[in-house]
N, C-alpha and C positions, 0 to 999 in steps of 0.2 A: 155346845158349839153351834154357833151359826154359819150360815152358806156363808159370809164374810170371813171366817177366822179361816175358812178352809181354801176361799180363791186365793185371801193374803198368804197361803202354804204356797201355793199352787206358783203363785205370783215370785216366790225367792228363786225359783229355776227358770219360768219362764215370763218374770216383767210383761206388760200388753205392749209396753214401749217398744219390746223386741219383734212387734210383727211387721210384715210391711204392710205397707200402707191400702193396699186394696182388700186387707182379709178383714175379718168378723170376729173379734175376740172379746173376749170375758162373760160376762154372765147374761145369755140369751133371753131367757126365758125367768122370770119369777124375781122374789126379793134377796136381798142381802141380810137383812136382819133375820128370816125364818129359819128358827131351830133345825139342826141335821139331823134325822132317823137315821139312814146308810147312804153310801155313796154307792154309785154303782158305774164302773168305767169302761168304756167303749169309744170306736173306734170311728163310730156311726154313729147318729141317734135318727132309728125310724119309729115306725108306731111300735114294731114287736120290742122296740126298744124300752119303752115308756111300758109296757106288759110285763117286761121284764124287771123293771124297775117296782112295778107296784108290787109283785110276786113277793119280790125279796125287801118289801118294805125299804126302799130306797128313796127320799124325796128329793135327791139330787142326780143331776147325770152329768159326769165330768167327760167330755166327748173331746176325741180330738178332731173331727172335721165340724164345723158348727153347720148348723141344720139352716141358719136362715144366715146368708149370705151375702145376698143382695135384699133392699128394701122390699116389704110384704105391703103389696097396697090393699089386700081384701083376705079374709082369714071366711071362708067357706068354704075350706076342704075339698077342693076342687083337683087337689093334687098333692104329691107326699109329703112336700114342707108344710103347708097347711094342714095335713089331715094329724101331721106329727106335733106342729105345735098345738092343736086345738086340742084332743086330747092331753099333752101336757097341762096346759091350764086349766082344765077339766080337772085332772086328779091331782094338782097343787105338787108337782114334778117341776122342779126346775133344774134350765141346761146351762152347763158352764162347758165352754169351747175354747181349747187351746193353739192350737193349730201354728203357722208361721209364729208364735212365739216359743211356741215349743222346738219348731225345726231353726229357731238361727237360736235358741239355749248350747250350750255346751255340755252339758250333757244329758239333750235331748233327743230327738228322733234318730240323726246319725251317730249321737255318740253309741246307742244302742246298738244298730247297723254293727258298728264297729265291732262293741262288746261279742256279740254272738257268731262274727266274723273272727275272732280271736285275731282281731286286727292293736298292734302295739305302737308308741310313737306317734302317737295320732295328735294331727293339727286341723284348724277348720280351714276348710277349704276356700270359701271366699268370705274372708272378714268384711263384718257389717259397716261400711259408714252412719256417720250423722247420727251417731248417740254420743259421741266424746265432748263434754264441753270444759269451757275452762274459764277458773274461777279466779279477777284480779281484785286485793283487795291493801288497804293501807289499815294499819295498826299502830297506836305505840311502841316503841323496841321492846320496852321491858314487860310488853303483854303476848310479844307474840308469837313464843313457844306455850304458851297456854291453849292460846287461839288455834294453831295449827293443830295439836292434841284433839282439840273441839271439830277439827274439820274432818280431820282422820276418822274422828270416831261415829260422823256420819257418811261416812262411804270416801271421800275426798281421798286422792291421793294413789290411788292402783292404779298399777301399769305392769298387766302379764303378772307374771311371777315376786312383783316388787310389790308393797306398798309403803305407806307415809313419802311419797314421791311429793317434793315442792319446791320451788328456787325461790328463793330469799335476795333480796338486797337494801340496804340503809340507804335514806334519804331525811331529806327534809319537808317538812309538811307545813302547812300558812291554811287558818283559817279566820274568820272574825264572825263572830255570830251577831242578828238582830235582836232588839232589846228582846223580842219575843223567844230568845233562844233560852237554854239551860247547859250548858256546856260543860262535860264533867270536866275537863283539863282548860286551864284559864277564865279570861272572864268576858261579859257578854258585850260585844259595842266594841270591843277589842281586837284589832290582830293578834293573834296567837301563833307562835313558832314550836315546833315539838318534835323529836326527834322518831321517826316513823322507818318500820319498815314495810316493805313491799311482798307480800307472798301471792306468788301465784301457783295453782294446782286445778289440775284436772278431774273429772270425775263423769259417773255414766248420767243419761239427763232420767234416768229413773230415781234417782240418788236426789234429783235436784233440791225437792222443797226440805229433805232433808239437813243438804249442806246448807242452805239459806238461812234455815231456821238457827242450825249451831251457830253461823254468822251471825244474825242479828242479837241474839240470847247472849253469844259470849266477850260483844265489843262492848268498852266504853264510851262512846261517844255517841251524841245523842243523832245525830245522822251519819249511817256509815257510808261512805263511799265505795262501792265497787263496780264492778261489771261481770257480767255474762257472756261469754264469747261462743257461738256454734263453729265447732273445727266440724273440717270434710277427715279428719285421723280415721283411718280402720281401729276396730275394736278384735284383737286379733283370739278373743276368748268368744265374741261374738259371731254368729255370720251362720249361712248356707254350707253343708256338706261337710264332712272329714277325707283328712285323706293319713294312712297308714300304713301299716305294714304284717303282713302274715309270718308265720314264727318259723317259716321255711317257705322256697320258692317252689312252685306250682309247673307242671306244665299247663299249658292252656285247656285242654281237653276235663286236667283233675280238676280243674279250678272251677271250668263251668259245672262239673257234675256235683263239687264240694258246696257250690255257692245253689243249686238249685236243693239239694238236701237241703243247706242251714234254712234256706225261702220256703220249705216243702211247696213250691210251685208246681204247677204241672207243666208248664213249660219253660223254655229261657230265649228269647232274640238275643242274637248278638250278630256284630258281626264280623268282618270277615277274619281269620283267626293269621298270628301272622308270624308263625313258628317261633317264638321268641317264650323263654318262661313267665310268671306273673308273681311278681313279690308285693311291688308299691299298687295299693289300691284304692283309689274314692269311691264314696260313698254318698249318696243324695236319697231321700226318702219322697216318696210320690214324685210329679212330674219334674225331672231332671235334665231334660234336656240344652236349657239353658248357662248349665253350666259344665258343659262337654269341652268347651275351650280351657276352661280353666283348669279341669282334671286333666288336659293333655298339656299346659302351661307350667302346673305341677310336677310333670315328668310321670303321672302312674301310668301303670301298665296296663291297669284295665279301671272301669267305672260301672259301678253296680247304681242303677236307679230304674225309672220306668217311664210309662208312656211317651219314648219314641217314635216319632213317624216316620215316614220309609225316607225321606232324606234325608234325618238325621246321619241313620246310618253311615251316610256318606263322609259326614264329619272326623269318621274315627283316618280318615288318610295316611292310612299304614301306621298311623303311630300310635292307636293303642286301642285294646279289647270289649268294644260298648256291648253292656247286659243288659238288658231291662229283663227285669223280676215278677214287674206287674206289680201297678199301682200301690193295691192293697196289703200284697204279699210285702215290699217291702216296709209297709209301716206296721206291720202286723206286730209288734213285738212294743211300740212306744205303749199298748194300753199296762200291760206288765210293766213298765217301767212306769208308768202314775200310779199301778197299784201298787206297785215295794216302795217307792216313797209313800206316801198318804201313809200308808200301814203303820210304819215306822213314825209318824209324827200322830195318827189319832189312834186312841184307844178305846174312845168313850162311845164310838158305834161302829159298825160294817163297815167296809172298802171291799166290796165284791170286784171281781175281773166278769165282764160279758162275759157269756159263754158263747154266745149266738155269733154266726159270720155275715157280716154285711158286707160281704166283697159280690158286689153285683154282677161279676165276672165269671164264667164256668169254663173248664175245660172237656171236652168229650178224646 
């Protein structure tokens, strides 16, 4: 297996399509083609990271926060990204960073949250735009339940809980091709009349050169017509945070001490508590703060995420229970969820779990 067979693993839960636009994804550091020893996954990648990696004969590090983030204009070791990636390229370690594609996956960083929340009913909290596009195309009639077949079977057509989703309608089509043409239906120099229908269907834009490809493969005619559309549609499988439901209601008090156990944090902010029980809860992994409106938009009762600062607090305006967990504490759990997939898909070498804590955060 090569570091490619394992990011395209890596890629069917979290697309790089799915990150936004100012993060650092896919594979940082090293090749695609170079054969896999072990994987080894973390949370971090620092140098004891890359120590750790050599120990346990791992030539990969599937990290979820990526180590080089913004551009490296000098690689001197002058400081910990640098001193992390020099060393890697030293010992032929390469990093694969999943980050914001992981946290708007569905069942990524929050759906995790959730799982160990014994949180049930769970939807994403703020659906992704601008991955939905939609695909308009004209066919012969009598070709194009074949064709739609062919579009489906490249991603085309899901919608939530449905697929093979596409509306159809007959018309008539006019073309006339130049002597330089080859035209399977009629002849060349000619108007040609043919009776066509119209399919049009959606799909995600990571999907895209797939469906294109089924397109152009399974039409007859020697230029197909269609178009591309970008919709601003939510992607209601995609997006930031969950929100759900605990399998019995809390008072405030069980809820924070329940939720600081499942985070083993040493402490929890929250604030102010507002005598009410807590059933519906969101969920956001690392910094959450931006989506405090939307968890109170949703109706929950409290919002588990981290790195608030002291105004946020102010945002919870009596209508509901803000936690922050601590950064780390809560993505603490996404490395075990890369390691029970990978596991489950490779056999032919390691998928170690760090051991090591890179939460640079201490409590006394």
């Amino acid at each position: 297996m090569t570091i490619k067979d394992v990011a395209k693993t890596i890629e069917e839960i979290a697309p790089l399509n799915y990150a936004e636009d100012f993060d650092n994804v896919g594979l940082l550091v090293g090749s695609y083609e170079t054969k896999v020893t072990g994987v080894l996954v973390t949370l971090d990648t620092l140098e004891e990271t890359i120590d750790e990696a050599i120990a346990n004969n791992c030539n990969l590090i599937v990290s979820f926060h990526p180590i080089v983030f913004s551009g490296l204009k000098k690689l001197n070791g002058k400081n910990y990204v640098e001193r992390t990636v020099l060393k890697a390229i030293k010992n032929d370690i390469a990093i694969y960073a999943t980050h914001t594609a992981l946290d708007n996956s569905k069942v990524g960083v929050s759906a995790k949250m959730c799982e160990v929340l014994g949180l049930t009913n769970t939807k994403i909290l703020i659906p992704k735009r601008g991955i939905v596009k939609k695909l308009i195309t004209y066919v012969p009639s009598s070709e194009a339940k074949e064709l739609r077949e062919k579009l489906f079977e490249a991603g085309a057509g899901n919608i939530g809980n449905y697929s093979e989703a596409s509306f159809n309608f007959d018309g008539l089509g006019t073309y006339k091709g130049n002597s330089n043409s080859n035209p399977s239906i009629g002849e060349k120099e000619k108007q040609h009349q043919a009776d066509e229908t119209c399919i049009k269907v959606i799909f995600e834009t990571k999907d895209e050169a797939a469906v294109i490809n089924a397109l152009i493969e399974n039409h007859s005619y020697e230029e197909v017509a269609y178009q591309i559309i970008s919709t601003e549609n939510v992607h209601q499988d995609v997006g930031m945070g969950m929100i759900g439901e605990l399998a019995e209601e809390m008072s405030e008090d069980d809820f924070l001490n329940y939720t600081k156990m499942i985070f083993n944090t040493g402490c929890i902010r929250h604030s102010e508590k507002l005598s009410k029980p807590i059933k519906k809860v969101a969920v956001l992994g690392g910094s959450g703060s931006f989506a405090i409106s939307n968890a109170i938009g949703k109706k929950a009762d409290a919002y588990i995420s981290a790195d608030f600062k002291y105004h946020d607090f102010f945002k919870a305006e009596g209508k509901i229970l803000l936690t922050d967990v601590g950064h780390y504490e809560s993505e603490q759990f996404t490395k075990n969820l890369l390691v029970e997939y990978l596991t489950k898909k490779f056999t032919s070498f390691a998928v170690i779990l760090s051991e090591k804590s890179t939460n640079p955060i201490y409590y006394l």
